[in-house]
C-alpha positions as a Markdown table, in Angstrom:
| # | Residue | x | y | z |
|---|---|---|---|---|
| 1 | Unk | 126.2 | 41.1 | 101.0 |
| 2 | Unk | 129.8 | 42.3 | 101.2 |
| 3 | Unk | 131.7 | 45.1 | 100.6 |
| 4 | Unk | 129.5 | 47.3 | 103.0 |
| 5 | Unk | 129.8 | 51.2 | 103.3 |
| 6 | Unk | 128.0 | 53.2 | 105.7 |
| 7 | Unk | 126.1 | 55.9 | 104.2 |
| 8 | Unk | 124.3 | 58.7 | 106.5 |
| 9 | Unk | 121.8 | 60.9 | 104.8 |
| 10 | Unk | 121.0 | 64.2 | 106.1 |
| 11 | Unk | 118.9 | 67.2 | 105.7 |
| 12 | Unk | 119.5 | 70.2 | 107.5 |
| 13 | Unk | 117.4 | 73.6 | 107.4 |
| 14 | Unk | 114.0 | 74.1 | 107.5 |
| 15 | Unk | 111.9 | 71.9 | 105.3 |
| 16 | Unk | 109.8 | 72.3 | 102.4 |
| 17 | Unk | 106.0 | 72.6 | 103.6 |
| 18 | Unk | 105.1 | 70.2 | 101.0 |
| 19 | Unk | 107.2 | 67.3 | 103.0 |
| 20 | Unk | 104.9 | 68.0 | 106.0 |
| 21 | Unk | 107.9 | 67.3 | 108.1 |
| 22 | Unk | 106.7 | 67.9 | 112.2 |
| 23 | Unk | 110.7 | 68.8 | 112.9 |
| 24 | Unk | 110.8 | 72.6 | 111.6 |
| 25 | Unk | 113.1 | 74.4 | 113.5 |
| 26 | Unk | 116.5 | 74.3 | 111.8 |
| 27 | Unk | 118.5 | 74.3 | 114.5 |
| 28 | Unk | 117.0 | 71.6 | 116.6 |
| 29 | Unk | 117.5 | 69.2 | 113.8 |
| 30 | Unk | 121.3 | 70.4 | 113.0 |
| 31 | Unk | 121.9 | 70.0 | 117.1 |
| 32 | Unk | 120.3 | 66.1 | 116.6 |
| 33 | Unk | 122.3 | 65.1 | 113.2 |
| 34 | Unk | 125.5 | 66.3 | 114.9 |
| 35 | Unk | 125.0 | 64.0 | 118.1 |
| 36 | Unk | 123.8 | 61.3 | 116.1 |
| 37 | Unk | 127.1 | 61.3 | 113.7 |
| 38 | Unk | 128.5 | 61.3 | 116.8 |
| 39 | Unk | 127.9 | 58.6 | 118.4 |
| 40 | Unk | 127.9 | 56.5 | 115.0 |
| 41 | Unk | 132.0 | 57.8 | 114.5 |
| 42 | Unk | 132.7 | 56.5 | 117.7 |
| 43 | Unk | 130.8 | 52.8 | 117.6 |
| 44 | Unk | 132.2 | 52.5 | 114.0 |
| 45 | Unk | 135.9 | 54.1 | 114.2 |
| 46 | Unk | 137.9 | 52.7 | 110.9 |
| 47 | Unk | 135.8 | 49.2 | 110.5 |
| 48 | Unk | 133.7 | 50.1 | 108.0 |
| 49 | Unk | 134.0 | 53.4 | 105.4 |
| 50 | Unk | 131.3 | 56.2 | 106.2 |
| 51 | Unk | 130.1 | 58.4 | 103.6 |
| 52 | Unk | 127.6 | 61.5 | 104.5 |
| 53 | Unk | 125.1 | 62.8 | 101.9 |
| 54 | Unk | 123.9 | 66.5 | 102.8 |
| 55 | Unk | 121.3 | 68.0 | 101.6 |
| 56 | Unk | 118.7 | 71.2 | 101.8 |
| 57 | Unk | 120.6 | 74.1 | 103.7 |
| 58 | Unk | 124.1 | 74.7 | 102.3 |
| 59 | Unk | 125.4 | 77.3 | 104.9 |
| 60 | Unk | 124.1 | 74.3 | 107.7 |
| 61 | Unk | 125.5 | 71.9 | 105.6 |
| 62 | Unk | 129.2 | 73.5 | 105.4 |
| 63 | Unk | 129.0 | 74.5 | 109.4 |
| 64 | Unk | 128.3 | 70.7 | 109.8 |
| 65 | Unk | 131.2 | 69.3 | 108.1 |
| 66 | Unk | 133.5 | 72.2 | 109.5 |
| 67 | Unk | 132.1 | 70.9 | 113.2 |
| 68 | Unk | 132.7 | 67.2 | 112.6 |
| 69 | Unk | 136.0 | 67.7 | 110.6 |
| 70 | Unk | 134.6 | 65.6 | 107.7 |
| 71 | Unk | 136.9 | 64.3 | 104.9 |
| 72 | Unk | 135.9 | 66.1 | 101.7 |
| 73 | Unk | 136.1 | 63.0 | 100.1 |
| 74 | Unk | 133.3 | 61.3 | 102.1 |
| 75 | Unk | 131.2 | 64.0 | 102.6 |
| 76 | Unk | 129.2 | 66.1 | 99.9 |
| 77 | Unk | 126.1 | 68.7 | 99.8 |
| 78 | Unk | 124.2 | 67.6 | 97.3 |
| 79 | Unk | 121.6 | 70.7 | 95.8 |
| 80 | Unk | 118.1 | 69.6 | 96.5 |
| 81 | Unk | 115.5 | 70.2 | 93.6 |
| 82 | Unk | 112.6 | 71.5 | 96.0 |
| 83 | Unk | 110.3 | 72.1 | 93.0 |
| 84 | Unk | 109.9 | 68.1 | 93.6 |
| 85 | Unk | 109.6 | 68.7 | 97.3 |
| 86 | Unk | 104.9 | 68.3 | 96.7 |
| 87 | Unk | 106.1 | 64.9 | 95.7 |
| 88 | Unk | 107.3 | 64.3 | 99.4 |
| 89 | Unk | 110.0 | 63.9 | 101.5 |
| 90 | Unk | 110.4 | 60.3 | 100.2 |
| 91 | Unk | 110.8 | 61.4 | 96.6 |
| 92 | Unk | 113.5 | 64.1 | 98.3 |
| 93 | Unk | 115.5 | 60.9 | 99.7 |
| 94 | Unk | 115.4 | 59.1 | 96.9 |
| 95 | Unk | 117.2 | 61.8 | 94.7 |
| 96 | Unk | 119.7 | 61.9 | 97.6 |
| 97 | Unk | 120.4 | 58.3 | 97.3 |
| 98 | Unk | 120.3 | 58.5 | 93.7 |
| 99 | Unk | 122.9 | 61.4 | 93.5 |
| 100 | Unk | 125.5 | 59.4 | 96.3 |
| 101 | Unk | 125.7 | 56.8 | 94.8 |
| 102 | Unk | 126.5 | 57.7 | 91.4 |
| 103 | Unk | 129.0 | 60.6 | 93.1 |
| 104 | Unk | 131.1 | 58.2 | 94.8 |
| 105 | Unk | 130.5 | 55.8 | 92.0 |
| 106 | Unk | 129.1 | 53.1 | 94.3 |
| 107 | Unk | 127.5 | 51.1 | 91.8 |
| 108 | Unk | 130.3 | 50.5 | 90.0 |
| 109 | Unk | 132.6 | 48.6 | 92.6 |
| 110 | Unk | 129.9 | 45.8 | 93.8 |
| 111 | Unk | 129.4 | 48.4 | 97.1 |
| 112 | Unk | 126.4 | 47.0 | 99.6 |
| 113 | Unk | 125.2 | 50.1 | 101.1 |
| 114 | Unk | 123.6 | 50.7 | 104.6 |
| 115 | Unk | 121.9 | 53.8 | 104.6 |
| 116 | Unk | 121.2 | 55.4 | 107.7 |
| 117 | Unk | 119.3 | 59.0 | 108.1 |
| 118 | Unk | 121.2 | 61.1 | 109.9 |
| 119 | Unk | 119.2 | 62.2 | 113.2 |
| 120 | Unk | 119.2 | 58.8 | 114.1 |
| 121 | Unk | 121.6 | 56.2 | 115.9 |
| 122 | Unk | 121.4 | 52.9 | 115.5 |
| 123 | Unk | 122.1 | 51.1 | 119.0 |
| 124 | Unk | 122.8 | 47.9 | 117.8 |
| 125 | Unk | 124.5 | 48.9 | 114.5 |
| 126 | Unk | 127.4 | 46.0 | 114.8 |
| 127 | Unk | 125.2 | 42.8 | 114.9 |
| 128 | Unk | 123.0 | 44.5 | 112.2 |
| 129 | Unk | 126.0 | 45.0 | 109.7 |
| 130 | Unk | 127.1 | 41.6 | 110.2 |
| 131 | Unk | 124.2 | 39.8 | 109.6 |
| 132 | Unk | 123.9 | 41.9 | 106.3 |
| 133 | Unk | 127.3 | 40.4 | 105.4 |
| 134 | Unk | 125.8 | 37.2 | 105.9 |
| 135 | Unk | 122.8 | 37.8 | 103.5 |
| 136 | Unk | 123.2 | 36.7 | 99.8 |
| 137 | Unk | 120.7 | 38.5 | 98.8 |
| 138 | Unk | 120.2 | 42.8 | 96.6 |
| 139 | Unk | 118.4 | 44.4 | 99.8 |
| 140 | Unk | 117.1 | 43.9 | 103.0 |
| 141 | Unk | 115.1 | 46.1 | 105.5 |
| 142 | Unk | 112.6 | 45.5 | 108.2 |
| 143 | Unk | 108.9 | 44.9 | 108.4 |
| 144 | Unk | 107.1 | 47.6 | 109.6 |
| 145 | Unk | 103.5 | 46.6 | 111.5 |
| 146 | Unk | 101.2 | 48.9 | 109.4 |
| 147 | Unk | 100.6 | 47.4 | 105.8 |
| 148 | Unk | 103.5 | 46.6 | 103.4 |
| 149 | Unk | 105.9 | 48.8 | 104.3 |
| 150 | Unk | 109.4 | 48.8 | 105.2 |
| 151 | Unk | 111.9 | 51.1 | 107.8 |
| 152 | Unk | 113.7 | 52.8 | 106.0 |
| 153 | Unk | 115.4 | 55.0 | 108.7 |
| 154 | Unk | 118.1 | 51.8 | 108.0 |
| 155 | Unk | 118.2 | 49.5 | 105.7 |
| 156 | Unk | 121.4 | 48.2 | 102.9 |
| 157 | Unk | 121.2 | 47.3 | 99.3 |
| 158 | Unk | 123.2 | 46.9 | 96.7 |
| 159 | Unk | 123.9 | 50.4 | 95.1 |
| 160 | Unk | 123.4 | 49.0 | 91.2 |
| 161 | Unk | 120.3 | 47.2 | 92.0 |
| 162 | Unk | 119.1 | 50.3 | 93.5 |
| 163 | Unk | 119.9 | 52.3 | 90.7 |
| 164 | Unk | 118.2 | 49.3 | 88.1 |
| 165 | Unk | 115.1 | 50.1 | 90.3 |
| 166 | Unk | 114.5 | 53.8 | 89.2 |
| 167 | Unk | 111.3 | 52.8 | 87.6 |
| 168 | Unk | 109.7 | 52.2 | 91.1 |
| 169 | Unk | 111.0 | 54.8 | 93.1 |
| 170 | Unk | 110.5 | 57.3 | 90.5 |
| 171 | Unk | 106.7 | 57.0 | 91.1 |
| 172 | Unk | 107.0 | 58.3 | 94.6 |
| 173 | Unk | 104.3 | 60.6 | 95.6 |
| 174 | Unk | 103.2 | 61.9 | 98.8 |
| 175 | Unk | 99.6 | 63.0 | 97.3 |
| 176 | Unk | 98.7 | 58.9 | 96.5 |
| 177 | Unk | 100.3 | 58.0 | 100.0 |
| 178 | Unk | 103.1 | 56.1 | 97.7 |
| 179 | Unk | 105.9 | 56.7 | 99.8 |
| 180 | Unk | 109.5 | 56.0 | 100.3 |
| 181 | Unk | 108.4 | 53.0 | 102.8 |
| 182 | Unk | 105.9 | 51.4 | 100.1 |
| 183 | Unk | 108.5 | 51.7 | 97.3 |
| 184 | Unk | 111.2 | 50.0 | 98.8 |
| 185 | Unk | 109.4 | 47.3 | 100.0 |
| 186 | Unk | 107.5 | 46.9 | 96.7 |
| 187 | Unk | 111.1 | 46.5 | 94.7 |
| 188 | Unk | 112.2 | 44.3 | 97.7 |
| 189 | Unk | 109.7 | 42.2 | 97.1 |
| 190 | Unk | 109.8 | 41.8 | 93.3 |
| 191 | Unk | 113.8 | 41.4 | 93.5 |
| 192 | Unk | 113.0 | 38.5 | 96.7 |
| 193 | Unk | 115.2 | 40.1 | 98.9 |
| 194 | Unk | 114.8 | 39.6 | 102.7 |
| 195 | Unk | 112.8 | 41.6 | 104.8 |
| 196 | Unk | 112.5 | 40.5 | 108.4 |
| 197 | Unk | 110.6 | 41.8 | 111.1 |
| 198 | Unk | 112.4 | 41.6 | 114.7 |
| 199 | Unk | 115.9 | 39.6 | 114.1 |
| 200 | Unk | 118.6 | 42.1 | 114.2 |
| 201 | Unk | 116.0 | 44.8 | 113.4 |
| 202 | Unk | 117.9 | 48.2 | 113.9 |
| 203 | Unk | 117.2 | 49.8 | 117.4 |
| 204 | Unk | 116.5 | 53.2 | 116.3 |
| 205 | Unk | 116.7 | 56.4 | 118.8 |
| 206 | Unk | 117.0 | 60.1 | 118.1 |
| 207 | Unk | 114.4 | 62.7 | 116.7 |
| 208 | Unk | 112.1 | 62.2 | 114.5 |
| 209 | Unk | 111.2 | 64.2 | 110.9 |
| 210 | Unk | 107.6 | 63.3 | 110.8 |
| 211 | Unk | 106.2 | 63.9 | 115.0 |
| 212 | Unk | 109.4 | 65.9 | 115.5 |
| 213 | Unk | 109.6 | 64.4 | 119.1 |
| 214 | Unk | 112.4 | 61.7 | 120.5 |
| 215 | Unk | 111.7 | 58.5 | 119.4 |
| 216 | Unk | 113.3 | 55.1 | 120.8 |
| 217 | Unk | 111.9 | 51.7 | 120.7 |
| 218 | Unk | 110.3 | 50.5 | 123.8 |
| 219 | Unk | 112.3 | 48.7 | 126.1 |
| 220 | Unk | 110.0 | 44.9 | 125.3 |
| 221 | Unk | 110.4 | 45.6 | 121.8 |
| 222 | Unk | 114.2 | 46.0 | 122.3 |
| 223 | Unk | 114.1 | 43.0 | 124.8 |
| 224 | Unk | 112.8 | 40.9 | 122.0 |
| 225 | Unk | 115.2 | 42.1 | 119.3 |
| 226 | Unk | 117.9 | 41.0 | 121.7 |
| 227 | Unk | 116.8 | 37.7 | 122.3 |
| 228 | Unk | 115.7 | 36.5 | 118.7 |
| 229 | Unk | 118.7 | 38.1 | 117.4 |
| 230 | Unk | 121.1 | 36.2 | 120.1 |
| 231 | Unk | 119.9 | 32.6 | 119.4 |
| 232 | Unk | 119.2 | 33.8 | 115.8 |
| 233 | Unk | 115.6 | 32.8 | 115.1 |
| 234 | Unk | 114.5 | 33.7 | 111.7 |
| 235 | Unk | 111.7 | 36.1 | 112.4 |
């Protein structure tokens, strides 16, 4: 996978109650999107192009980009459609993606996207982006432990095979518990893309939508991603 462009979705505001989102307070989540864009600036500097998605609150969204000095050309708010929102926070992100990509015309220059959301950091963002660029494959993200889902707090893709995959991410729906997880590991699957569980897994840390608490992988579960990741093991 070549070609790859950072992009950071983020909502900011107060969610719909239909997303049953545990982070509600507005300007707890703005304070952990700002650290986390942060830190990612600094780690990534000029190596790779950044592009940030905002969506939900517009005033939050243009006192974001105003406090981070974003380029106007690779940041956009993107009007969220919250008569979907009963459909879940999945469906939500998936319009988001949807809309990026075809704003910045992504799938039309061969662009391998890894798509971060935006309260998180990614501790060991450099090893993960270059074994993506190793990968000859449309998508990768990680195994999750609970059933045939995926992380997608960070995962890449191809932005055209994305968009070719409409069909099963347009069936998103929080009320069948077919969410943004099951859907991307279902097309990953039918396209035989990669999805590993620990080897350069991203270490994700910051606050999370769902519990709305700090989350951060625990310190074996890092150990391990170290190690298999170092002498490369395939797991």
């Amino acid at each position: 996978m070549n070609n790859i462009t950072i992009l950071v979705t983020i909502f900011l505001g107060q969610p719909p109650d239909e997303t049953n989102s545990g982070l509600t307070n507005s300007d707890t989540r703005y304070k952990a999107s700002v650290d986390s864009l942060i830190l990612l600036k600094s780690v990534i500097k000029s190596n790779y192009p950044m592009y940030v998605a905002l969506t939900g609150d517009e005033n939050y969204a243009n006192m974001f980009i105003k406090e981070l000095n974003l380029s106007k050309n690779k940041s956009h708010y993107f009007y969220q459609n919250d008569t979907l929102s009963y459909l879940g926070k999945g469906m939500l992100e998936h319009l988001l993606l949807t809309n990026a990509i075809k704003h910045w015309s992504f799938h039309l220059n061969d662009i391998t996207i890894f798509k971060i959301t935006g309260k998180y950091f990614i501790e060991n963002i450099e090893s993960c982006l270059k074994y993506i660029s190793k990968i000859k494959t449309d998508a990768v993200a990680w195994k999750m432990l609970s059933g045939p889902v995926v992380d997608t707090r960070a995962f890449a893709f191809k932005a055209s095979a994305y968009l070719n995959a409409h069909h099963i991410f347009d069936k998103i729906d929080y009320r069948t518990y077919y969410i943004m997880e099951h859907a991307v590991f279902t097309w990953i699957s039918l396209i035989k893309g990669k999805t590993p569980y620990l080897i350069n897994r991203p270490l994700v840390k910051g606050l999370s939508g769902h519990f709305g608490t700090y989350y951060r992988h625990n310190f074996l579960r890092r150990t391990l991603v170290y190690f298999i990741s170092f002498f490369n093991i395939p797991i």
